[in-house]
N, C-alpha and C positions, 0 to 999 in steps of 0.2 A: 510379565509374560511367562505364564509356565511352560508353554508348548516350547520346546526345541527348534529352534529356529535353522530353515537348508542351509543359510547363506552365515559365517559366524560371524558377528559383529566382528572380531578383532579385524576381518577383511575391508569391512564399510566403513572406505576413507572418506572420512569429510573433510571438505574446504570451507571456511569463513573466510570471506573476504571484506574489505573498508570496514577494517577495525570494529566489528560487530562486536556487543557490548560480552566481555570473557563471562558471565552468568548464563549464556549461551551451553559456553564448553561444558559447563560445571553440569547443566540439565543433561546433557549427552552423557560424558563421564557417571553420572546418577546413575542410568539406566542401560551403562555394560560399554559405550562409546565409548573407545580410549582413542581410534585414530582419528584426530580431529588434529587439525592445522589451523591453525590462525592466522591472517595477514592484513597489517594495516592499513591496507590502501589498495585500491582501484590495479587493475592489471590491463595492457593493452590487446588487443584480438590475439596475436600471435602466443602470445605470452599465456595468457587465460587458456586458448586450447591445448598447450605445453603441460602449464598446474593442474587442470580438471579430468584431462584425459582418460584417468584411472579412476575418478573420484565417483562415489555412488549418491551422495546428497553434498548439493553446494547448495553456498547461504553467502546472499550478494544485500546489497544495499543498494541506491540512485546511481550512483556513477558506473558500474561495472555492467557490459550493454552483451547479454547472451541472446546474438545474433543467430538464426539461420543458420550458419556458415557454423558457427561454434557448435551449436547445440546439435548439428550430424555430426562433429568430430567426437562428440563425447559417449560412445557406445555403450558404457557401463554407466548412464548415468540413472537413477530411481528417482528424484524429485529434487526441486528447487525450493528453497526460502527466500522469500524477500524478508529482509527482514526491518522492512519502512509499510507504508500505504501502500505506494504505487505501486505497480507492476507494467508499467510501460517499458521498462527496458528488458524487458523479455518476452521474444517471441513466441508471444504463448502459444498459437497455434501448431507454430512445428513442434512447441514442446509437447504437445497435447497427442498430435500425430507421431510422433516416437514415444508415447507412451509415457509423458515426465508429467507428472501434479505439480501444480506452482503453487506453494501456500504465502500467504502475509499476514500482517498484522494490520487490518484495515482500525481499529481503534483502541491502539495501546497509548497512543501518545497525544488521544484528544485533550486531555485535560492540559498536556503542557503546551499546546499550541492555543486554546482559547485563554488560556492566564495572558501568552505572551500578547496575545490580541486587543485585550482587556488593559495590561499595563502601558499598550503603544494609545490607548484609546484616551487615557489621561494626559499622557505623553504631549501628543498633538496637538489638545487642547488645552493644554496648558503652556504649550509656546515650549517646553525643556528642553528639547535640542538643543535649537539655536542658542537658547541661553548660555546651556553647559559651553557648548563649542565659543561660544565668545571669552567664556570665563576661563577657558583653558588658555586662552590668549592673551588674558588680561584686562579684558574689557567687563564692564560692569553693568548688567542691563538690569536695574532692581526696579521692574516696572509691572502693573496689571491688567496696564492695554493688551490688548489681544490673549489674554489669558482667561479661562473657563471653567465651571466645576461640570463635572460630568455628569450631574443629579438633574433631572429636568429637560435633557438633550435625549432626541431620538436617535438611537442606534438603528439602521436596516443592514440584514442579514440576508444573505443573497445564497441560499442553500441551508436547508435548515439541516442538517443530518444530525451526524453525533456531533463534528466540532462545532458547528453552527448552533445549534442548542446546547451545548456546555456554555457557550458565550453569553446565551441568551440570561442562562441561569446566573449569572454570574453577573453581565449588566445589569438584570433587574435588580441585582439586592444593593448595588450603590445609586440605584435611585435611576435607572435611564429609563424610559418609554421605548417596548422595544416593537419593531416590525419588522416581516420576515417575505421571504420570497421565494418560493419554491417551483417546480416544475411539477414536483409531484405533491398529495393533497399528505399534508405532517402535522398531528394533533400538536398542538401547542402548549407550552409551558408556562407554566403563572400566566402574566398577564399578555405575554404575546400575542401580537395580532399578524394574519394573513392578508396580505396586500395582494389583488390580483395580477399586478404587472409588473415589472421590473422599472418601465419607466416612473409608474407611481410612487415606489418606493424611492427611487434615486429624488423625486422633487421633495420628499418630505424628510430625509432624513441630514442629520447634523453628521454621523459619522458614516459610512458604508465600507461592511464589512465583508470580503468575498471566500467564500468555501462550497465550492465547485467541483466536480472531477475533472480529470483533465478527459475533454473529448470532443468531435469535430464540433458540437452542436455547443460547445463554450467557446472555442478558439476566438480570440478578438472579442468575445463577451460584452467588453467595455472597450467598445469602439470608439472615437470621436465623438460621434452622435451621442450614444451613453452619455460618455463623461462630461459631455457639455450639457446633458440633458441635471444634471447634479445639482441640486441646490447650491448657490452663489453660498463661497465660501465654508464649505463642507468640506470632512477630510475623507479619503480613501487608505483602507487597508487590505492588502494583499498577502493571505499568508496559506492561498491555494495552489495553483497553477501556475506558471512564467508566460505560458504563452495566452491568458484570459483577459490582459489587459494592451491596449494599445500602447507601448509605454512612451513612444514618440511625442502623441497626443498626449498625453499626462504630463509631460515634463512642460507642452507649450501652454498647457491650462495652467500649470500653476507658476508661472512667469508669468502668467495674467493676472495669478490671484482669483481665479472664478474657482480654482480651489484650493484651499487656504494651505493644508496637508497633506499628507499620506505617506505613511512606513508601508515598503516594499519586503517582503523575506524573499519570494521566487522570481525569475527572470525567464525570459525566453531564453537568454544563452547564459549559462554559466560555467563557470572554470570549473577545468576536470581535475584540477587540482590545487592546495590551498597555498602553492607556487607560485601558479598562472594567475596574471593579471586580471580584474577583474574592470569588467568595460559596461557602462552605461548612460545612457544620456539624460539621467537621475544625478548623475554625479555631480555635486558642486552646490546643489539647492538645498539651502540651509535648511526649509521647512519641511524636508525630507529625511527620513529615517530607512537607512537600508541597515538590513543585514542577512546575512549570509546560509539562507536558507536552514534556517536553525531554528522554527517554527517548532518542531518533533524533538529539540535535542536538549533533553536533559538527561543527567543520570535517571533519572526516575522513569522514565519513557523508555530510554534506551534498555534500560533493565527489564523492565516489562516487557520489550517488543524481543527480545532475547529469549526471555523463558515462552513465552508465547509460540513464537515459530518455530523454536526448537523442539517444542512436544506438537507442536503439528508434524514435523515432521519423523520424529519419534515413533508416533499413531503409527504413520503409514507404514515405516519400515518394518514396525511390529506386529501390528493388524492388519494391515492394508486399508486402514480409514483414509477416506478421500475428505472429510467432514474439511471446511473451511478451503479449500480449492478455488482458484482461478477459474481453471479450463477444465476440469475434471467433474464431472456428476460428482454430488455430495454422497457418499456411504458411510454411513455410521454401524459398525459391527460389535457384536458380542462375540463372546470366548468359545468356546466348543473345545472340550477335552475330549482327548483320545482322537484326532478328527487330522487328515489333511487339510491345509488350504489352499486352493489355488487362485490365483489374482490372472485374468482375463480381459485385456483389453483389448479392444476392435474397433472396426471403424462402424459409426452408425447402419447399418444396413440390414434392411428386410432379411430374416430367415435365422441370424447368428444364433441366437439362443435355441433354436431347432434344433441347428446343428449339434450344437452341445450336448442338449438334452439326449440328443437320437445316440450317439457315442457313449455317454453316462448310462442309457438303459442298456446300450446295446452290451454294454462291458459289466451288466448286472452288480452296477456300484449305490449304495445304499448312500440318499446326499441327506445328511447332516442339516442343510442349512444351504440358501441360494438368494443371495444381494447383485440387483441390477441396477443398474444408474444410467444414464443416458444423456445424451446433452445433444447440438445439430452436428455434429463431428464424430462423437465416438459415443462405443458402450462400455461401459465396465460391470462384469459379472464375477463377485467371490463366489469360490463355491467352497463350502463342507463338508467334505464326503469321508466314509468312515473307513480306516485305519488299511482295510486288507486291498486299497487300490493300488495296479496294476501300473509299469512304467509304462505300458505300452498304450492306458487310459491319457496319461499326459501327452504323449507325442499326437494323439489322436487329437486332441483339444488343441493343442499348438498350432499342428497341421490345418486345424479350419482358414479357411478362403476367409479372407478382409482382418487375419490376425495381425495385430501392432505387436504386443508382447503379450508372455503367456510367462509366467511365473509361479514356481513352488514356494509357498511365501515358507510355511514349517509339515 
C-alpha cells in the first residue's frame, strides 16, 4: 500500500480467537499489523463483548457465536474473519447493517476433509474399527467376513461442490464407480455420473457420502425415510453439517444392520468445549466411527485458511476490497495515486448514489475512480477523488439520509 493510510495500523487491534492457526499473525505482522492478540479458545457473550470492544478486525472460528447483541456492542468494529467455511455463527445481517464484511475461507481445507472422507471410506469397508477396538482389548478378530476392497464399489456423493468433487477425484483413481447428486446442474469429473434424485442415488450406492451447506432446505436431509430408503447394508459418511442427518434414526438403522456403517465428524449438538462431555446416541456402536469435527483440521488446512482470511481481511483494511465477502457486494479495486478514498456504505435504497453524485459535483471534486456494489440490504460505493477535497465534501457524504458508515479509508 503506498498511499498513507487516515487510520495508522499501529491503532487496528486485532482479535484471533480459538486458537486460529499463528501463520495468521505472521501475514498481519507482513503487512505493518503489530497489534494482533491471539487467544486459544472460544469466549462466552459477556466476555467476547469485554475483549472486542475496541477491536477493529476479529478473526473467530465455529465455536465463538457474534450475536446481535455483540456485534451493536462493538462500535469500532471494520470486519469479521471466519477463519473455517461456515459463517453461521455470525449474524451476518446485523453485521452487514453496521457496516462489517464477513470474509471465510469457503475452500482451504477441501482437500483435507475429502482425504479424511476417503480413508473413513476404506475404513468402513473393511470392518477396522471394530477390529482395532477389539485388539485394543485383547481380542483377536483375524477374519475376512464382512471385509471389502473399495475397487468396484459405488461411491454416491450428495453435493458435488469443491469437497464433493475432490472425493470424487480421488475415489475414481482407487478404482470406485462414482455418482453424484446435486441440486444444482455440476459438470463432472472423469467418469462421474449425475443421478437425478437423491432417492436414486441412496438405492445404488455401496457408500453415501454427504457435502451439503448447512441450510433450511438440508436440515433433516437424511430423514428416516432417506436412510431407510439406502441400499441394505450400505455405509454412510457424514463430514458436512450436524444437523443434515436424523441421527436418532441412524443409530436404530444400524442396530438393524439395514446399515452396515457410518463415520460421523459433525453433530447436531456439540461441545463448546474439548472439556465438555460429549453426548450421542452413536455412542457405543462398534461399526461407527466418530470423531470430533475435525473433517477441516489439519495443519495444512489450518495454515491455509490462516493466510487466506487474513489477506482478505488485509485487502479490506487497505483497499477497501469487499472481493470474497459474505454479506457484502463483491468490489475488487485498483490503486490510484495521489487520490483520496472514501468507503461508503448504505442501505440499498433508490436515489443514494444521486445524492452523492449531486455533493461531489456540487463541491467541484474531480473523482478519480467510482466502484458500486450492491446486494438486497446495502450499497457500497469507493470513491477516488483527487487530492485538493474539501472536509466539508466528507461531512456532506456522511450526512446523506440511509448512511450506515462513511469512512476516509487514506
Amino acid at each position: 500500500m503506498t498511499q498513507s493510510l487516515s487510520l495508522n495500523k499501529d491503532k487496528i487491534r486485532i482479535v484471533l480467537l480459538e486458537g486460529i492457526h499463528p501463520h495468521a499473525v505472521e501475514v498481519f505482522n507482513e503487512h505493518g499489523y503489530q497489534n494482533v492478540e491471539l487467544i486459544s479458545h472460544a469466549l462466552t457473550a459477556d466476555a467476547l463483548i469485554d475483549k472486542i470492544k475496541d477491536a477493529r478486525l476479529v478473526g473467530v472460528r465455529s465455536r465463538t457465536q457474534l450475536t446481535d447483541e455483540v456485534l451493536d456492542k462493538t462500535k469500532k468494529l471494520m470486519a469479521v474473519g471466519c477463519f473455517c467455511i461456515g459463517t453461521n455463527q455470525v449474524s451476518l445481517d446485523t453485521a452487514a447493517m453496521n457496516g462489517v464484511p464477513v470474509f471465510n475461507a469457503p475452500h482451504s481445507n477441501t482437500r483435507s476433509v475429502a482425504e479424511l472422507v476417503v480413508g473413513q471410506t476404506i475404513m468402513l469397508l473393511r470392518g477396522i474399527f471394530p477390529k482395532s477396538m477389539a485388539a485394543h482389548q485383547q481380542s483377536w478378530i483375524k477374519t475376512a467376513k464382512g471385509s471389502h476392497e473399495v475397487r468396484g464399489k459405488v461411491i454416491g456423493i450428495v453435493g458435488y461442490g469443491h469437497i464433493g468433487s475432490q472425493v470424487s477425484v480421488l475415489a475414481e483413481a482407487m478404482g470406485m464407480t462414482i455418482i453424484y447428486y446435486d441440486v444444482q446442474r455440476k459438470l463432472p469429473l472423469g467418469n462421474a455420473r449425475s443421478i437425478g434424485s437423491l432417492e436414486g442415488l441412496l438405492e445404488q450406492a455401496d457408500v453415501v457420502t454427504l457435502h451439503v451447506p448447512q441450510e433450511e432446505s438440508t436440515r433433516n436431509l437424511m430423514s428416516r425415510e432417506m436412510l431407510e430408503r439406502m441400499k441394505p447394508g450400505s455405509h454412510l459418511i457424514n463430514a458436512s453439517r450436524g444437523n443434515v442427518v436424523d441421527i436418532e434414526a441412524l443409530a436404530e438403522l444400524l442396530r438393524s444392520d439395514h446399515i452396515a456403517g457410518a463415520a460421523v465428524d459433525v453433530f447436531p449438538v456439540e461441545p463448546k468445549s474439548n472439556k465438555q462431555a460429549f453426548e450421542s446416541p452413536l455412542i457405543g456402536l462398534p461399526q461407527v466411527i466418530l470423531t470430533p469435527h475435525i473433517g477441516g483440521s489439519t495443519q495444512e488446512a489450518q495454515r491455509s485458511i490462516g493466510h487466506e482470511v487474513a489477506t482478505r481481511l488485509i485487502h479490506f483494511s487497505d483497499r477497501g476490497e469487499t472481493d470474497g465477502s459474505v454479506n457484502f457486494p463483491p468490489v475488487n479495486l485498483p490503486e490510484h495515486e495521489g487520490s483520496h478514498r472514501i468507503l461508503h456504505i448504505h442501505r440499498n435504497e433508490p436515489g443514494m448514489l444521486r445524492q452523492i453524485n449531486k455533493a461531489l459535483a456540487e463541491e467541484n471534486i474531480n473523482v478519480l475512480g467510482q466502484y458500486l456494489g450492491t446486494n438486497n440490504k446495502i450499497g457500497y460505493v469507493v470513491l477516488d477523488i483527487a487530492k485538493d477535497m474539501s472536509e466539508r465534501l466528507f461531512e456532506r457524504i456522511r450526512a446523506v439520509e440511509g448512511t450506515i458508515r462513511c469512512r476516509m479509508l487514506y
